[in-house]
VOMAR-238408 format. One record per atom (N, C-alpha, C): residue number from 0; residue in three letters; chain; atom name; x negated, y negated, z negated. Coordinates in steps of 0.001 Angstrom, whole numbers, padded with zeros to 6 digits. Layout:
N
+-----+-----+---+----+---------+---------+---------+
:   k :   r : c :  a :      c1 :      c2 :      c3 :
+-----+-----+---+----+---------+---------+---------+
: NUM : ALA : A : CA :       X :       Y :       Z :
...
+-----+-----+---+----+---------+---------+---------+
END
This chain:
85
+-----+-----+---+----+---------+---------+---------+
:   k :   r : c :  a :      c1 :      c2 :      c3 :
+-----+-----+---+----+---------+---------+---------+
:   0 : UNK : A :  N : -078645 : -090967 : -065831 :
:   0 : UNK : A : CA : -077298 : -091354 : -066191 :
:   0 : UNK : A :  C : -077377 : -092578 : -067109 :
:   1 : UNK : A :  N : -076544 : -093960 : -066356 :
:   1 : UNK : A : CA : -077051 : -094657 : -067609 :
:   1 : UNK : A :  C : -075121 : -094857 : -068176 :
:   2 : UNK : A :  N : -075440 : -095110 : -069328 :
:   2 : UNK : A : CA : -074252 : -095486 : -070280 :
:   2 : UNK : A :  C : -073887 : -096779 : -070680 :
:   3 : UNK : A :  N : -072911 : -097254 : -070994 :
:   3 : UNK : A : CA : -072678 : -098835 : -071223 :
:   3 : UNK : A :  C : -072364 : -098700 : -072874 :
:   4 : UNK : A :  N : -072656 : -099347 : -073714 :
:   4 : UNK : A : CA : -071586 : -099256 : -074909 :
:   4 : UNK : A :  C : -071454 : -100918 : -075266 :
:   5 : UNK : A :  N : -070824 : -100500 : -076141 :
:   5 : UNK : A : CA : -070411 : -101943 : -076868 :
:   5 : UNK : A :  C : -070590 : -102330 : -077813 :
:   6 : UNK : A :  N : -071364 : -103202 : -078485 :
:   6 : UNK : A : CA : -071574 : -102858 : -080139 :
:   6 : UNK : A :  C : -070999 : -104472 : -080804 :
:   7 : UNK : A :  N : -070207 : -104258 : -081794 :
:   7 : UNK : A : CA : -070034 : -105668 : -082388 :
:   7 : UNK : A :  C : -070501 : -105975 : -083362 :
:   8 : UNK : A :  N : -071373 : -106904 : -083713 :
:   8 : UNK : A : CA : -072148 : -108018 : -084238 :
:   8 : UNK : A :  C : -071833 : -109042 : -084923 :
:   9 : UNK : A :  N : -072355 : -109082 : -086116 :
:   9 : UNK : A : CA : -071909 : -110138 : -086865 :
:   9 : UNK : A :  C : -073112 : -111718 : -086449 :
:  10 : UNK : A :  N : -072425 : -112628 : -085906 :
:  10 : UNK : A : CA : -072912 : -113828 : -085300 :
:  10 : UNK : A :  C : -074453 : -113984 : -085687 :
:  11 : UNK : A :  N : -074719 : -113917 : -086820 :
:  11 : UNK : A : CA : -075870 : -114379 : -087411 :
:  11 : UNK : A :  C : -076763 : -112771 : -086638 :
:  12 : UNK : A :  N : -076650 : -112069 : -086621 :
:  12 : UNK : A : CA : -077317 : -110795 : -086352 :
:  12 : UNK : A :  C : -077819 : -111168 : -084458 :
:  13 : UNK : A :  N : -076528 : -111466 : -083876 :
:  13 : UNK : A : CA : -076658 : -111486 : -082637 :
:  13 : UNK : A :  C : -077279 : -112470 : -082277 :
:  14 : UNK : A :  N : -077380 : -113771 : -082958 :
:  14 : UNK : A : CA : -078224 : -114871 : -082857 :
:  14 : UNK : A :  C : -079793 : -114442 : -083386 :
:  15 : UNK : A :  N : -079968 : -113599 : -084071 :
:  15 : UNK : A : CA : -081344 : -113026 : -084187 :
:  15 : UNK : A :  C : -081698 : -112692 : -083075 :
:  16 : UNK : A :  N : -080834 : -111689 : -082578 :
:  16 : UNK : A : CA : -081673 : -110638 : -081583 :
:  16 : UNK : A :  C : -081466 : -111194 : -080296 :
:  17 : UNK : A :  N : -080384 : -112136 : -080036 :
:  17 : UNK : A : CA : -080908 : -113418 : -079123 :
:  17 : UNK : A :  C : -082498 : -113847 : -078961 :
:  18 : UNK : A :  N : -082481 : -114380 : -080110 :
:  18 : UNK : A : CA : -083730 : -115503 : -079964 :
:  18 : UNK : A :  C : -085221 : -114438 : -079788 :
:  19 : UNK : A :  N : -084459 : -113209 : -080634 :
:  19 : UNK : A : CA : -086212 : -112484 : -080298 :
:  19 : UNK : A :  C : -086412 : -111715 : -078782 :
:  20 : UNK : A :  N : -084800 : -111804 : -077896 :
:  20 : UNK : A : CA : -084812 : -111508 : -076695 :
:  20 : UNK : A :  C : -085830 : -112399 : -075834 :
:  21 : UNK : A :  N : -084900 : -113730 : -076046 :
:  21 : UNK : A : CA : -085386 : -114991 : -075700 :
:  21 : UNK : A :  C : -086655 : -114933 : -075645 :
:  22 : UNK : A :  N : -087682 : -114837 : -076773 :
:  22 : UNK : A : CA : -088950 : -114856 : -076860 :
:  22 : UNK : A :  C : -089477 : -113989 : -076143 :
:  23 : UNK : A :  N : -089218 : -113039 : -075991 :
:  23 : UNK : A : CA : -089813 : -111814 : -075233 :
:  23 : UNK : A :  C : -089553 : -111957 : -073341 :
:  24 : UNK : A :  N : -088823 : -112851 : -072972 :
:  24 : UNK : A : CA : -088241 : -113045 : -071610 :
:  24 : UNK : A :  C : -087266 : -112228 : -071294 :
:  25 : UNK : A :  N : -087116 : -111933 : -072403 :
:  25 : UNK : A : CA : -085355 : -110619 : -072252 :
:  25 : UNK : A :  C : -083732 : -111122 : -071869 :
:  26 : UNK : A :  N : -083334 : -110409 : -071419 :
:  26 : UNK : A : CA : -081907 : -110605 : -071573 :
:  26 : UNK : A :  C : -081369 : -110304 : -073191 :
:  27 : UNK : A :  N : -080489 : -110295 : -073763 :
:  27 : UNK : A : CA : -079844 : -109591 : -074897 :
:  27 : UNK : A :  C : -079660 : -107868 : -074501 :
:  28 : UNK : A :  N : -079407 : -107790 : -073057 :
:  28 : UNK : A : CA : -078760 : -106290 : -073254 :
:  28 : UNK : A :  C : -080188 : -105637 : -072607 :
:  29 : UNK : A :  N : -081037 : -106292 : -072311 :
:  29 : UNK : A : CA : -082416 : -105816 : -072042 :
:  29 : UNK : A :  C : -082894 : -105316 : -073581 :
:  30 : UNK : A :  N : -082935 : -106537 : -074183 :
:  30 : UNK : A : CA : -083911 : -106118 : -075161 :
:  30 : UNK : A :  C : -083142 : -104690 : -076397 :
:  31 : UNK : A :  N : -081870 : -104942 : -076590 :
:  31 : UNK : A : CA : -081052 : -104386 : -077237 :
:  31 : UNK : A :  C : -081685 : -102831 : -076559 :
:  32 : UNK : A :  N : -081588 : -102502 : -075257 :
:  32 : UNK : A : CA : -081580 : -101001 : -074084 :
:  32 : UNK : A :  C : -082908 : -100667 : -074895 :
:  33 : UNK : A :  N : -084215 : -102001 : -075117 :
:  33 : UNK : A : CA : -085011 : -101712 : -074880 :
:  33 : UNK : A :  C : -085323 : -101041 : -076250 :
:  34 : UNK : A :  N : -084875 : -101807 : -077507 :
:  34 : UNK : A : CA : -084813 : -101123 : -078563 :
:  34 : UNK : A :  C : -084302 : -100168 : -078921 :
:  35 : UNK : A :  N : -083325 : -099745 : -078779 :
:  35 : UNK : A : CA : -082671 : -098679 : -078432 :
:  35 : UNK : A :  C : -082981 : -096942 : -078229 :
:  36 : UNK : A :  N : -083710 : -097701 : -076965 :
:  36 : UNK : A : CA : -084597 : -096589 : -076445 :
:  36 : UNK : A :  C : -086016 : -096346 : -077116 :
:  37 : UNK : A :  N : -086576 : -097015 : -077763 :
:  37 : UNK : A : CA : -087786 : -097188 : -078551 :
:  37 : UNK : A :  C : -087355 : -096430 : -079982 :
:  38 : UNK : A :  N : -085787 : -096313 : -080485 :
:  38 : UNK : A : CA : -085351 : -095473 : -081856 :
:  38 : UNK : A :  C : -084777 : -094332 : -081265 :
:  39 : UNK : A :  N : -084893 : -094277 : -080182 :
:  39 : UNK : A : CA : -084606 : -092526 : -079943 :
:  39 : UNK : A :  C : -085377 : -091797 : -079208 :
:  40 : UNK : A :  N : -086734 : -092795 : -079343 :
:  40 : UNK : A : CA : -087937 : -091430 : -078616 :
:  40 : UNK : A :  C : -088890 : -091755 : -079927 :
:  41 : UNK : A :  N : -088746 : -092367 : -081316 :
:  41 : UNK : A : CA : -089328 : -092360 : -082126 :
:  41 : UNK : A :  C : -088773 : -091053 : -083500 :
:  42 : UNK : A :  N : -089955 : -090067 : -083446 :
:  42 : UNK : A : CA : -089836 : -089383 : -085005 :
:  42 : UNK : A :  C : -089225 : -089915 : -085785 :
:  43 : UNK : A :  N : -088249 : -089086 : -086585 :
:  43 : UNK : A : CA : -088028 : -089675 : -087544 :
:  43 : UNK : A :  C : -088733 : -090045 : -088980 :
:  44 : UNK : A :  N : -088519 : -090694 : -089660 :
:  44 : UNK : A : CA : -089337 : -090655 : -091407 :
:  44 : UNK : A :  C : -088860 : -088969 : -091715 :
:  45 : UNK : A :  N : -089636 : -088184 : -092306 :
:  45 : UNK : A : CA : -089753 : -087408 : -093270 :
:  45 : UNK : A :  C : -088418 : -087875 : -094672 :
:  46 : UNK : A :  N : -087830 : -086794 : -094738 :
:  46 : UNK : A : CA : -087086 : -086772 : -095831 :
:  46 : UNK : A :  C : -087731 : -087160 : -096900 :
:  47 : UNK : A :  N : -087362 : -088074 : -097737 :
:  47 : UNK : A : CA : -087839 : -088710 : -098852 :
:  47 : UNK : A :  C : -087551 : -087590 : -099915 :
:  48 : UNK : A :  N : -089061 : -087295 : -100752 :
:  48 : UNK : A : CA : -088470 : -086194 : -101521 :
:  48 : UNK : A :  C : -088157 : -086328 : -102941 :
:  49 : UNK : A :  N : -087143 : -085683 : -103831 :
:  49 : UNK : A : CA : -086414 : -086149 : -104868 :
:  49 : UNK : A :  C : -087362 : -085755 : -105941 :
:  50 : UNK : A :  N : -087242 : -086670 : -107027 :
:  50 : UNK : A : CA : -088493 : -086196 : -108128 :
:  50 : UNK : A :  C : -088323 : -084591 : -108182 :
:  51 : UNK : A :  N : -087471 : -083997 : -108420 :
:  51 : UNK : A : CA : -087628 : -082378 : -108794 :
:  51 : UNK : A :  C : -088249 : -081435 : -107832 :
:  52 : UNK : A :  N : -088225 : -081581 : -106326 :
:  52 : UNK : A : CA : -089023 : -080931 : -105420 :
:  52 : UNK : A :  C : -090378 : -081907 : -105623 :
:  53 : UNK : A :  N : -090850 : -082953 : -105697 :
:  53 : UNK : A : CA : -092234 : -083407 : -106202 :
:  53 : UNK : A :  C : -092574 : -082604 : -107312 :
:  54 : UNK : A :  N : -091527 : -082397 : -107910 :
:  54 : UNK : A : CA : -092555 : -081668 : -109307 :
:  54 : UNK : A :  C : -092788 : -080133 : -109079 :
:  55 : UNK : A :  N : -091756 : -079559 : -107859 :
:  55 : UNK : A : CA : -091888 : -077983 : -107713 :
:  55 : UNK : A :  C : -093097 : -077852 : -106722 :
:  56 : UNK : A :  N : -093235 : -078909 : -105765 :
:  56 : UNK : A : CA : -094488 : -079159 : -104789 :
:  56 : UNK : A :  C : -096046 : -079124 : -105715 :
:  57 : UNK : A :  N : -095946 : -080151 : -106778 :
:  57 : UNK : A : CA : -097174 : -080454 : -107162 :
:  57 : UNK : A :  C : -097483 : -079083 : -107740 :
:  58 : UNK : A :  N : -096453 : -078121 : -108428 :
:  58 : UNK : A : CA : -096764 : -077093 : -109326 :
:  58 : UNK : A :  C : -097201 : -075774 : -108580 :
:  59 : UNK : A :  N : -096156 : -076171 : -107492 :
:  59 : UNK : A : CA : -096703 : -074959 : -106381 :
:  59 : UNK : A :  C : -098473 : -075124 : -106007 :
:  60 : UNK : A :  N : -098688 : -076323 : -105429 :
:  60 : UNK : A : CA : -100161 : -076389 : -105395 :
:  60 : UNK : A :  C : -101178 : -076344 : -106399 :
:  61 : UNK : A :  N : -100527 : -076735 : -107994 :
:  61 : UNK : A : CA : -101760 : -076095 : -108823 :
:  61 : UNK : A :  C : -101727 : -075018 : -108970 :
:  62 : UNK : A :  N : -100329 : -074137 : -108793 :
:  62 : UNK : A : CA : -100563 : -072694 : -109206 :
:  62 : UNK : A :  C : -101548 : -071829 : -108303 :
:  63 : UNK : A :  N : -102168 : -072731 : -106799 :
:  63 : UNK : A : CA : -102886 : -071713 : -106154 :
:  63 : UNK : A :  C : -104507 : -072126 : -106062 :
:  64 : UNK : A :  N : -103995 : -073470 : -107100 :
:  64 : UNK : A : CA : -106298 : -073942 : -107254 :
:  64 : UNK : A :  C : -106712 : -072266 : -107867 :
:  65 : UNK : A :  N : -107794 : -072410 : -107999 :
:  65 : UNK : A : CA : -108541 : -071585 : -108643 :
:  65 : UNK : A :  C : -109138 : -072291 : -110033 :
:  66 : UNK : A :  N : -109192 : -071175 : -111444 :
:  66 : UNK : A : CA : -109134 : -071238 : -112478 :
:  66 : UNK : A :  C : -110518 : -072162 : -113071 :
:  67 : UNK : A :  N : -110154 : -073075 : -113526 :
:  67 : UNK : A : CA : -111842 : -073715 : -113479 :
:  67 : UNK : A :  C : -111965 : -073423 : -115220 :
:  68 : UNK : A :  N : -112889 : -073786 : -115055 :
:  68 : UNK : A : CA : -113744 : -073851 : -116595 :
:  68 : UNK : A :  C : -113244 : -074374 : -117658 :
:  69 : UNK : A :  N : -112967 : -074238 : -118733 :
:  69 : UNK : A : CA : -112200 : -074928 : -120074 :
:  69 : UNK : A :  C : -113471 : -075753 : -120394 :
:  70 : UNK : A :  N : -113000 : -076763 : -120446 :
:  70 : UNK : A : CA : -114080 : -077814 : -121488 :
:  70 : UNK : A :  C : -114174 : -078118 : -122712 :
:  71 : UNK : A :  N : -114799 : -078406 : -123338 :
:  71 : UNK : A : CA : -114984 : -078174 : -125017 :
:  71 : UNK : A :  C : -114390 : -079849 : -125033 :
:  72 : UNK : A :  N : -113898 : -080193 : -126142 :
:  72 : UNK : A : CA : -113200 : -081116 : -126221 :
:  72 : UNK : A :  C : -114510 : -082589 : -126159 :
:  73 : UNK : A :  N : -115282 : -082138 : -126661 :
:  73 : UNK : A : CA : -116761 : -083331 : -126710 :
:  73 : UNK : A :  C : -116749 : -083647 : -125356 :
:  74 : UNK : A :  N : -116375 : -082960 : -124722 :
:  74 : UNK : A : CA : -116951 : -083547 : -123032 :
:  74 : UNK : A :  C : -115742 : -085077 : -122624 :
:  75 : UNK : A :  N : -114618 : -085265 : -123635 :
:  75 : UNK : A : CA : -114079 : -086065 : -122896 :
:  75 : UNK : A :  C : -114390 : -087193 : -124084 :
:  76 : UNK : A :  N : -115577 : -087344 : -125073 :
:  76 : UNK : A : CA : -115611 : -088536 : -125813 :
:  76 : UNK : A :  C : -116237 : -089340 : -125265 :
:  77 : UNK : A :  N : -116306 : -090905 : -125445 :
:  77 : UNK : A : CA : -117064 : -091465 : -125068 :
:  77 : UNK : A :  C : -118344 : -091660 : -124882 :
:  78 : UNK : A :  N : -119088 : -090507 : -125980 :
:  78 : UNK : A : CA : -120145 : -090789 : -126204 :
:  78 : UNK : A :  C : -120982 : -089760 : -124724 :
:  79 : UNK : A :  N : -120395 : -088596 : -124486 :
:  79 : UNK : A : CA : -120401 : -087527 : -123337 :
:  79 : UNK : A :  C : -120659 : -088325 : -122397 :
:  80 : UNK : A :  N : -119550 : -089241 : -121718 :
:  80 : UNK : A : CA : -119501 : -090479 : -120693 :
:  80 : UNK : A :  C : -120869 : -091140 : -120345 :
:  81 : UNK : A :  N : -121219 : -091876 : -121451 :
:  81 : UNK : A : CA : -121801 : -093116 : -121509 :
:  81 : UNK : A :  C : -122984 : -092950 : -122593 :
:  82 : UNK : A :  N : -123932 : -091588 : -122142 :
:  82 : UNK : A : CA : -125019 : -091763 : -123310 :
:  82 : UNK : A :  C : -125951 : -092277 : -123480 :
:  83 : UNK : A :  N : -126294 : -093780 : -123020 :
:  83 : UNK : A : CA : -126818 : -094309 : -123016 :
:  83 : UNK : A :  C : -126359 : -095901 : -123759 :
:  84 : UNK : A :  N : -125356 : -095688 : -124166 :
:  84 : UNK : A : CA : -124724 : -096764 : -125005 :
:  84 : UNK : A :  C : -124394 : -096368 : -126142 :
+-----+-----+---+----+---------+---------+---------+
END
């Protein structure tokens, strides 16, 4: 089934997608079909997620690491690092 529509365009837009028709050996309503059809057999992006589910995500995944070792505070001086300087 094919469909016709109509879409209106602001000059400068349609003169884009002219010229990148053009380049391609397209018609306008070729390349337009062709794009078209290329955004509706493409996935969409993933919901962009809002800082507060980032922070319930990240917390969810540390709450299921496993408990590591407490470090004595010396382990993060410089001298621990770099004992050779």
């Amino acid at each position: 089934m094919d469909i016709k529509l109509e879409v209106v365009l602001k000059p400068d837009i349609e003169a884009a997608l002219f010229q990148r028709a053009k380049a391609e050996g397209l018609s306008l309503d070729q390349f337009a079909a062709r794009v078209l059809e290329t955004a509706a057999l493409t996935e969409p992006s993933p919901k962009q997620a809002t800082p507060d589910e980032r922070v319930k995500a990240f917390d969810s995944f540390v709450a299921g690491l496993e408990s590591s070792a407490v470090l004595a505070e010396s382990a993060f001086e410089r001298e621990s690092w770099y004992p050779d300087r």
